[in-house]
mmCIF file of the N, C-alpha and C atoms, coordinates in Angstrom:
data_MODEL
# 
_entry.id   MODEL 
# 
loop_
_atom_site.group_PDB 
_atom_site.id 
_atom_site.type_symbol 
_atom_site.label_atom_id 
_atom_site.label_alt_id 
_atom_site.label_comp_id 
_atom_site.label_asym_id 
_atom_site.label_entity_id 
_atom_site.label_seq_id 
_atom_site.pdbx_PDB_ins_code 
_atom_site.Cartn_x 
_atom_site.Cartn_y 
_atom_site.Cartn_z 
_atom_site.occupancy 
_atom_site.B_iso_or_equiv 
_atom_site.pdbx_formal_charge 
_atom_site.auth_seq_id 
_atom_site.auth_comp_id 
_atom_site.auth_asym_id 
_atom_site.auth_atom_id 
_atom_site.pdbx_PDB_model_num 
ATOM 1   N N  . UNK A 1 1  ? -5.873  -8.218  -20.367 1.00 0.00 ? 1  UNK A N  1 
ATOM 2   C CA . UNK A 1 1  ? -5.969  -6.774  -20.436 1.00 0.00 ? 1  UNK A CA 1 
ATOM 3   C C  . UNK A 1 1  ? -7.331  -6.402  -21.010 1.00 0.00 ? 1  UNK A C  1 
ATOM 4   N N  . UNK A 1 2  ? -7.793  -5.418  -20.125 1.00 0.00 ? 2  UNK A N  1 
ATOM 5   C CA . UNK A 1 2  ? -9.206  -5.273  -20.692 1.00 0.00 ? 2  UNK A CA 1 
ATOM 6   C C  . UNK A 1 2  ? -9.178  -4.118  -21.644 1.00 0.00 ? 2  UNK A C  1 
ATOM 7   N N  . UNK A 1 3  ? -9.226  -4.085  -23.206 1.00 0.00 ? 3  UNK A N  1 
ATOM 8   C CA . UNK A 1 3  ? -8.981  -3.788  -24.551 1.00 0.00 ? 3  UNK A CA 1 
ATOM 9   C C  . UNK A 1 3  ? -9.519  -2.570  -24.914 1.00 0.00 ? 3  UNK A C  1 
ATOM 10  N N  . UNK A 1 4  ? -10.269 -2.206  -24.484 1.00 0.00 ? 4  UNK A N  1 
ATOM 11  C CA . UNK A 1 4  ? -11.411 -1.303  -24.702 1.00 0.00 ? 4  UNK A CA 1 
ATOM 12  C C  . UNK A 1 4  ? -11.204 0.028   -24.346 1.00 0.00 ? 4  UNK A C  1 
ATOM 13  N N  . UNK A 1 5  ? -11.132 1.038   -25.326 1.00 0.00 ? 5  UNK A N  1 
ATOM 14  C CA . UNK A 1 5  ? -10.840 2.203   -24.707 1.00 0.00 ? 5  UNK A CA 1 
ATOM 15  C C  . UNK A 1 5  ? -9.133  2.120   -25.206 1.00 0.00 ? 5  UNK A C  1 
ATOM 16  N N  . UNK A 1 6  ? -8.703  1.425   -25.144 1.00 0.00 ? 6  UNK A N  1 
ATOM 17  C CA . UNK A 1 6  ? -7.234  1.236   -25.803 1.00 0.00 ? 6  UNK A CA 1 
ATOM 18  C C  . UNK A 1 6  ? -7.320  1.259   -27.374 1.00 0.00 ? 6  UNK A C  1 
ATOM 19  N N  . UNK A 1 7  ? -5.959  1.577   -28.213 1.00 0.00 ? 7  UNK A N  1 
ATOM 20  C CA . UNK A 1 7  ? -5.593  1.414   -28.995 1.00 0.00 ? 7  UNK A CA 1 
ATOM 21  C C  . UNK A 1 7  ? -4.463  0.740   -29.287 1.00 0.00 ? 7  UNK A C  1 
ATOM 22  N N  . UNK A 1 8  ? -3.727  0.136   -30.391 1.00 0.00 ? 8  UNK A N  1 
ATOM 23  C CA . UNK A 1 8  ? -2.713  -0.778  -30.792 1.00 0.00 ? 8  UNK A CA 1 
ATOM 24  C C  . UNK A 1 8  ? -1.408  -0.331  -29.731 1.00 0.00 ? 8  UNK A C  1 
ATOM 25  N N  . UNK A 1 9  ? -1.174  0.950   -29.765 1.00 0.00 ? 9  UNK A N  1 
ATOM 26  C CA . UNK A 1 9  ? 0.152   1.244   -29.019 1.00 0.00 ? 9  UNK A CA 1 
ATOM 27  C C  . UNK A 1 9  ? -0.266  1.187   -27.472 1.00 0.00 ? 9  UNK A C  1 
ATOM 28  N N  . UNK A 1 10 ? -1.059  1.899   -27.130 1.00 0.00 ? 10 UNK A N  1 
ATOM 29  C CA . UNK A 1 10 ? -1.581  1.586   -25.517 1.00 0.00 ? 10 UNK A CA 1 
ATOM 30  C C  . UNK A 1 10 ? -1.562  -0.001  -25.166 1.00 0.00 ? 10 UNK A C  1 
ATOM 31  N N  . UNK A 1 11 ? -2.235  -0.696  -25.669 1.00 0.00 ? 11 UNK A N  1 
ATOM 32  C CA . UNK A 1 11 ? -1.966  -2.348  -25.492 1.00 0.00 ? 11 UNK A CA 1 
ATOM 33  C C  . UNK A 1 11 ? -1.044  -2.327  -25.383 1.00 0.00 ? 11 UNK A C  1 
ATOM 34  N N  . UNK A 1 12 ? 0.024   -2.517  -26.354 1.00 0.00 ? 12 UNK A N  1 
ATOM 35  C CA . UNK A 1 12 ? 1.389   -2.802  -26.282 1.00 0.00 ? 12 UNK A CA 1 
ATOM 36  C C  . UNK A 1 12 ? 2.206   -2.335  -25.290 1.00 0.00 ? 12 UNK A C  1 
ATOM 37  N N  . UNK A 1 13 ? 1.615   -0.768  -24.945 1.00 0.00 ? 13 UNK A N  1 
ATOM 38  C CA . UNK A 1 13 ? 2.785   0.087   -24.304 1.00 0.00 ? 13 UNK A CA 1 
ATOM 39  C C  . UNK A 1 13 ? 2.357   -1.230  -22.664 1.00 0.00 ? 13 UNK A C  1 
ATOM 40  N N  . UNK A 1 14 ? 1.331   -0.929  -22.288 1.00 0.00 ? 14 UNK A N  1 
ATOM 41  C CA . UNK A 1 14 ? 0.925   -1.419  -20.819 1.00 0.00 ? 14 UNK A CA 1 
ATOM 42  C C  . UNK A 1 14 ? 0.980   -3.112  -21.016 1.00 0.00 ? 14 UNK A C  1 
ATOM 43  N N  . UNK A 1 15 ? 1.478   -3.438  -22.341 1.00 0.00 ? 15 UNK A N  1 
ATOM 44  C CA . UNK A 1 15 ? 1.961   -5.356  -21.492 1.00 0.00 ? 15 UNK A CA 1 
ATOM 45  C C  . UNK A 1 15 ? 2.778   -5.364  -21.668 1.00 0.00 ? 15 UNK A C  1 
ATOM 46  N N  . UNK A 1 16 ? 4.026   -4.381  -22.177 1.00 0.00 ? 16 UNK A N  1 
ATOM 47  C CA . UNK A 1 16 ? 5.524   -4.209  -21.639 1.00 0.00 ? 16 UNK A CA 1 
ATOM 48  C C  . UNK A 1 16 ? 5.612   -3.837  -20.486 1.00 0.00 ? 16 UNK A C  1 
ATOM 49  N N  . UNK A 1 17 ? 4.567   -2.895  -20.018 1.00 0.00 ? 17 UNK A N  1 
ATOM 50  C CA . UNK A 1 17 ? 5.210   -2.373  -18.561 1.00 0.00 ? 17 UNK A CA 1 
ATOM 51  C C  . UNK A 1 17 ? 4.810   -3.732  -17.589 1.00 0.00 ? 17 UNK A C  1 
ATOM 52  N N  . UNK A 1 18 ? 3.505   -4.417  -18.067 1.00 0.00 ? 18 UNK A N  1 
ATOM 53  C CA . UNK A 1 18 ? 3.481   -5.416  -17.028 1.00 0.00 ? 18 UNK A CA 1 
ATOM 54  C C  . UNK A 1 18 ? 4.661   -6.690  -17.052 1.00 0.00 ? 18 UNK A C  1 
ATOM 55  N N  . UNK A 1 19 ? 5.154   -6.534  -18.243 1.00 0.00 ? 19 UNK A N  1 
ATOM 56  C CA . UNK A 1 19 ? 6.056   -8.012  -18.050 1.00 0.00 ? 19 UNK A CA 1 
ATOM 57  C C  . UNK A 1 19 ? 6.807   -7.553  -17.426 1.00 0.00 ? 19 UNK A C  1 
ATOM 58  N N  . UNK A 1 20 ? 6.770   -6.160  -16.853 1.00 0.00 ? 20 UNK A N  1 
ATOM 59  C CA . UNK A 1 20 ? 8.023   -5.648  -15.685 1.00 0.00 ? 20 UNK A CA 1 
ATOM 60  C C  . UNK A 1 20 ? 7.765   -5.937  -14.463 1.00 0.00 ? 20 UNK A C  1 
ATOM 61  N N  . UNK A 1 21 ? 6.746   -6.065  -14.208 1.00 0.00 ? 21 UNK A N  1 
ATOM 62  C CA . UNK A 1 21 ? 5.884   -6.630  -12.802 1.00 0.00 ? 21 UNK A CA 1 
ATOM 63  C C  . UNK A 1 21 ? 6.541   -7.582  -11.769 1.00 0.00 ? 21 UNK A C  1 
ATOM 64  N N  . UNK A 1 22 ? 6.365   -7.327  -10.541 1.00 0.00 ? 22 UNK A N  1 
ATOM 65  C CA . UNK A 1 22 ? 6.644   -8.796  -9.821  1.00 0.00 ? 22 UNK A CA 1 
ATOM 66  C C  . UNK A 1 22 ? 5.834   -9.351  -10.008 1.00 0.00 ? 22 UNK A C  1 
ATOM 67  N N  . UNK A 1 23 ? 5.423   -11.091 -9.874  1.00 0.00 ? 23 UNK A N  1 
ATOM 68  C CA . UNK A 1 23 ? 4.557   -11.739 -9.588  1.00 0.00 ? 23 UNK A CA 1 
ATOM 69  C C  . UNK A 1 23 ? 2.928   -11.303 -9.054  1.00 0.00 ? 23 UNK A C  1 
ATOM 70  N N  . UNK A 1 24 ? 3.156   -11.127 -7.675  1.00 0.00 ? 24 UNK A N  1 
ATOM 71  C CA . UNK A 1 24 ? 2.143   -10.333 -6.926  1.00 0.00 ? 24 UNK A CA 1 
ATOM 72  C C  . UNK A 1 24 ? 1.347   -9.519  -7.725  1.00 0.00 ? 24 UNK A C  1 
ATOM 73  N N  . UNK A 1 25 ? 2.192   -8.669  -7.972  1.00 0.00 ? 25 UNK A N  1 
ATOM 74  C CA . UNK A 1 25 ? 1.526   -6.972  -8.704  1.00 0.00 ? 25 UNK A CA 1 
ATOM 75  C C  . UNK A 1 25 ? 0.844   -7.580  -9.493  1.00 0.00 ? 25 UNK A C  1 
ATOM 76  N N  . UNK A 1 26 ? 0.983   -8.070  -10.529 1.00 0.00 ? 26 UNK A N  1 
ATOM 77  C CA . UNK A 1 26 ? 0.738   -8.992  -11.922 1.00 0.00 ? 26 UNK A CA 1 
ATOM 78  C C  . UNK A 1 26 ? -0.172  -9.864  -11.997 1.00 0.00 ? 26 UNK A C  1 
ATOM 79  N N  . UNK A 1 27 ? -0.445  -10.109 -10.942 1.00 0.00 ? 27 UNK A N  1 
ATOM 80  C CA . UNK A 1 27 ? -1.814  -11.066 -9.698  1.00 0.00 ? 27 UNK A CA 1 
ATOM 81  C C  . UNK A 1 27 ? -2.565  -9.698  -9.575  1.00 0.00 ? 27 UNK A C  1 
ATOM 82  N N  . UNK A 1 28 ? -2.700  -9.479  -8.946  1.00 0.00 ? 28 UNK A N  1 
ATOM 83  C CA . UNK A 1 28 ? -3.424  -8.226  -8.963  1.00 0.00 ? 28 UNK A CA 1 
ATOM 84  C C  . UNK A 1 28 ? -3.912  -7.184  -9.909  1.00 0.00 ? 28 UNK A C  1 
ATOM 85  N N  . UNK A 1 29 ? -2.995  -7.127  -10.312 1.00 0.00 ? 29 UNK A N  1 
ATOM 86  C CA . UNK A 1 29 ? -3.098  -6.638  -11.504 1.00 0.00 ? 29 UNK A CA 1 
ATOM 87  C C  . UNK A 1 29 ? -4.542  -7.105  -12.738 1.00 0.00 ? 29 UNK A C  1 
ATOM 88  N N  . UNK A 1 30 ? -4.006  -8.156  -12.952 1.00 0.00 ? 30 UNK A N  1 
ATOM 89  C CA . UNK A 1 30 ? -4.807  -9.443  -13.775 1.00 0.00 ? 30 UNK A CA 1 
ATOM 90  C C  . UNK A 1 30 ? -6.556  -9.297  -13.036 1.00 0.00 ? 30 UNK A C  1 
ATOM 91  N N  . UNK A 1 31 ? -6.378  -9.561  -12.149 1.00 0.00 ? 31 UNK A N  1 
ATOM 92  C CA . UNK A 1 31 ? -7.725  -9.810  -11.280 1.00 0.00 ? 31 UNK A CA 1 
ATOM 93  C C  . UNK A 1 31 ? -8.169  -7.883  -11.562 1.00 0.00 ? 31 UNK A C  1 
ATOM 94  N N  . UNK A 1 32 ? -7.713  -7.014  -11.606 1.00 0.00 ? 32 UNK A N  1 
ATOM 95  C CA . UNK A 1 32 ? -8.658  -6.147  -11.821 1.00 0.00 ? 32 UNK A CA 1 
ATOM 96  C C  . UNK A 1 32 ? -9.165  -5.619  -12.957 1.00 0.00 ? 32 UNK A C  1 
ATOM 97  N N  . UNK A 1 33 ? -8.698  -6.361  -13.729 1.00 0.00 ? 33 UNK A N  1 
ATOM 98  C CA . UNK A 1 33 ? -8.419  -6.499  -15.759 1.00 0.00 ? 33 UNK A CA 1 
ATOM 99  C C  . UNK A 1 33 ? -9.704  -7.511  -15.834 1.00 0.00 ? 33 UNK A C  1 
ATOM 100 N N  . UNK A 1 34 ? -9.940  -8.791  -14.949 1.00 0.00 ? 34 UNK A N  1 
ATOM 101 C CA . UNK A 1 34 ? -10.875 -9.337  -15.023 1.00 0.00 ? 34 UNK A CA 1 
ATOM 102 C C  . UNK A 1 34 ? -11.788 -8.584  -14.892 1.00 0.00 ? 34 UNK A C  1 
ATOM 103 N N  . UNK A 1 35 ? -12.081 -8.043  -13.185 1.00 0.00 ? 35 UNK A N  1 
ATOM 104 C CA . UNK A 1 35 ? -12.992 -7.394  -13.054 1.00 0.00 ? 35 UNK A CA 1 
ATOM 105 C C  . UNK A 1 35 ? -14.199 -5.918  -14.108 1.00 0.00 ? 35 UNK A C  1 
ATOM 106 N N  . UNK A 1 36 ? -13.128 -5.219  -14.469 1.00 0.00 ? 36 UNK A N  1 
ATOM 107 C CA . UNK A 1 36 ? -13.327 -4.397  -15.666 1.00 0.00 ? 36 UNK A CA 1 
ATOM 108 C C  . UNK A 1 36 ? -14.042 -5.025  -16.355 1.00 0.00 ? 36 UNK A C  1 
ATOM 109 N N  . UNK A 1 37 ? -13.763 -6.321  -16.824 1.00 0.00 ? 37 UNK A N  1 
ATOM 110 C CA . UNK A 1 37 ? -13.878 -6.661  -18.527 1.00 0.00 ? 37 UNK A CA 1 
ATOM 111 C C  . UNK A 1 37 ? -15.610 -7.518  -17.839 1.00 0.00 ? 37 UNK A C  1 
ATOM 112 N N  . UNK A 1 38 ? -15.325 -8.119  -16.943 1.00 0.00 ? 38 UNK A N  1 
ATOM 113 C CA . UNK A 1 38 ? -16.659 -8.273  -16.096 1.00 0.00 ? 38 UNK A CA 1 
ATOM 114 C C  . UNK A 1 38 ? -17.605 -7.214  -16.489 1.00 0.00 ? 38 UNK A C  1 
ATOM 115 N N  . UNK A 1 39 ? -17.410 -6.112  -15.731 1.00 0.00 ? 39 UNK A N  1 
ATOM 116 C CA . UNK A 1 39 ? -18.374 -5.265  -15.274 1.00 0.00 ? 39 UNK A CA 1 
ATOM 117 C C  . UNK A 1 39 ? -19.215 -4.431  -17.249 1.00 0.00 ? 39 UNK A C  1 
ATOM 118 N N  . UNK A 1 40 ? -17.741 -4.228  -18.313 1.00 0.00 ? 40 UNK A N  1 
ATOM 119 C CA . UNK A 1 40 ? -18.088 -4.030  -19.356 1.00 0.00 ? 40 UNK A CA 1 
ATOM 120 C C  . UNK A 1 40 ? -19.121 -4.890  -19.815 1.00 0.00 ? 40 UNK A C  1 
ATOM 121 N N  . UNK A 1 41 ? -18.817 -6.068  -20.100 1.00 0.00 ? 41 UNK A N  1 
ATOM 122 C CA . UNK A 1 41 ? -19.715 -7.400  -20.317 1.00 0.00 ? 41 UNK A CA 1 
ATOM 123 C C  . UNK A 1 41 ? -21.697 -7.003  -19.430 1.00 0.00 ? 41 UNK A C  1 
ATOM 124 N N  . UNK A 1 42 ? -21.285 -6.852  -18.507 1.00 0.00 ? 42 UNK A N  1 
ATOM 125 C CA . UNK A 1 42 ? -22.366 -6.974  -17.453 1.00 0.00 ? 42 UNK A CA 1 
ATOM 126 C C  . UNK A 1 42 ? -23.035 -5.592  -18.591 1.00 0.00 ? 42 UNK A C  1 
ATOM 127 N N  . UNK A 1 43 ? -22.551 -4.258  -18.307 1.00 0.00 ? 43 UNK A N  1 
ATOM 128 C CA . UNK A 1 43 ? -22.983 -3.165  -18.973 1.00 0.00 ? 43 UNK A CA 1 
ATOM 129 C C  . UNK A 1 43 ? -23.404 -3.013  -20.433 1.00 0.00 ? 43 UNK A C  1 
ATOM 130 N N  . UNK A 1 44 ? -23.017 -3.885  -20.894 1.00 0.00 ? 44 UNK A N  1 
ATOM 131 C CA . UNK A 1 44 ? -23.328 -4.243  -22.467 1.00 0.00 ? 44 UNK A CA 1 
ATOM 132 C C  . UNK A 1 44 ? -24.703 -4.878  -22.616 1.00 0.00 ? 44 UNK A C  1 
ATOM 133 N N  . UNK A 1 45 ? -24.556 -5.888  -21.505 1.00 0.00 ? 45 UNK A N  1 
ATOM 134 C CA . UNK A 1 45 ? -26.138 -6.822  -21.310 1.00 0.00 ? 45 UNK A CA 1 
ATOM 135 C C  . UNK A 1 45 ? -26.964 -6.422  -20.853 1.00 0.00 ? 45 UNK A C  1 
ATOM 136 N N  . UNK A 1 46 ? -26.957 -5.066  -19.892 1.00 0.00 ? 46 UNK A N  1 
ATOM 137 C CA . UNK A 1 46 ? -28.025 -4.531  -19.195 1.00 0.00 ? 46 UNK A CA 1 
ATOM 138 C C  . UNK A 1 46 ? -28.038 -3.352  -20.046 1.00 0.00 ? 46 UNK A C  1 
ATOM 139 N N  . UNK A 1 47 ? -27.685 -2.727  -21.232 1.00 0.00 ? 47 UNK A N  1 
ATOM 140 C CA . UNK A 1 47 ? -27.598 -1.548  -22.472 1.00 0.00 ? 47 UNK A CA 1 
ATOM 141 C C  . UNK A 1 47 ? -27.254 -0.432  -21.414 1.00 0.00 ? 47 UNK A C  1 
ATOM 142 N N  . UNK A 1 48 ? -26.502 -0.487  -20.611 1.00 0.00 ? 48 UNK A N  1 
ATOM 143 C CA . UNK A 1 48 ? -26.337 0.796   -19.511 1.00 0.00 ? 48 UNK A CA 1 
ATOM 144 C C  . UNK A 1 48 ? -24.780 0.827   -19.559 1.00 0.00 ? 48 UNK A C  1 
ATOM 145 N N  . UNK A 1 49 ? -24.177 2.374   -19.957 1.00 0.00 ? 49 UNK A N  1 
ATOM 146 C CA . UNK A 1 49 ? -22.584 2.590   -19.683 1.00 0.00 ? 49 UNK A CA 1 
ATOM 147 C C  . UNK A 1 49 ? -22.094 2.319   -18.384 1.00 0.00 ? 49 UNK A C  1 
ATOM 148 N N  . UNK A 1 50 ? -21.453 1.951   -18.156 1.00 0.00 ? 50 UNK A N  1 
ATOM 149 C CA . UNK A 1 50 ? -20.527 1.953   -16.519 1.00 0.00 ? 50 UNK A CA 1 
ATOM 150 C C  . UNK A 1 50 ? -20.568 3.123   -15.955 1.00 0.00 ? 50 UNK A C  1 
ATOM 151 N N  . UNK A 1 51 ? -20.847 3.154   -14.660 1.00 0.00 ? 51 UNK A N  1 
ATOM 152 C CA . UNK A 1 51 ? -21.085 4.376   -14.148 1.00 0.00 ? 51 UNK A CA 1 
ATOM 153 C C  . UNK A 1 51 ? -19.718 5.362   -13.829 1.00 0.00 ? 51 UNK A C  1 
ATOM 154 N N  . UNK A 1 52 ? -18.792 4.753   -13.545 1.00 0.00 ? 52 UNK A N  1 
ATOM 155 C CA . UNK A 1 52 ? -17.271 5.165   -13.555 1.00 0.00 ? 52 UNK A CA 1 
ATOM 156 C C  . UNK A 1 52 ? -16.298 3.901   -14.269 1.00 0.00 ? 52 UNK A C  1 
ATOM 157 N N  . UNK A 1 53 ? -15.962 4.330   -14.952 1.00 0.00 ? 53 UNK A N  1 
ATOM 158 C CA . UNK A 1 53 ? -15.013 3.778   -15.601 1.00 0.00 ? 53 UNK A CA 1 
ATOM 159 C C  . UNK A 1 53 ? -13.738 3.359   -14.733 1.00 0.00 ? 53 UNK A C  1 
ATOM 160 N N  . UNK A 1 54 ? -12.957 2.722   -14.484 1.00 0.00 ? 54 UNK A N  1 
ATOM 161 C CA . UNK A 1 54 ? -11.994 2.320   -13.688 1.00 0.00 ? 54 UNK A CA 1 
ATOM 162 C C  . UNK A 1 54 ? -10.727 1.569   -15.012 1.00 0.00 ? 54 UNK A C  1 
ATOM 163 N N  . UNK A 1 55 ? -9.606  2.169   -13.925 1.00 0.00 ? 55 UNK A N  1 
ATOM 164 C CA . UNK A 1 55 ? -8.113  1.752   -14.987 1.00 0.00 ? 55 UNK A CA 1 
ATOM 165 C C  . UNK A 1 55 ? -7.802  0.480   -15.012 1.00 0.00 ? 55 UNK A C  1 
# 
């Protein structure tokens, strides 16, 4: 889960809803949690905010 922008209850609330997940979703899911936390990383190293933020 990419952390950021969250607080203690938001974490929590959204990896209860994912342990509700099928498989699939949860795959998917995951991979766009990577991606995010990617693109933050990337934006941190180049000192530039993300141009749209994504969920």
């Amino acid at each position: 889960l990419a952390v950021r922008g969250h607080d203690r209850s938001s974490i929590l609330a959204e990896l209860a809803r994912r342990l509700q997940r099928d498989p699939a979703s949860e795959r998917a899911a995951a991979l766009a949690q990577i991606e995010r936390i990617a693109a933050f990383r990337l934006a941190d190293l180049l000192g530039q905010p993300l141009a749209s933020p994504s969920n």
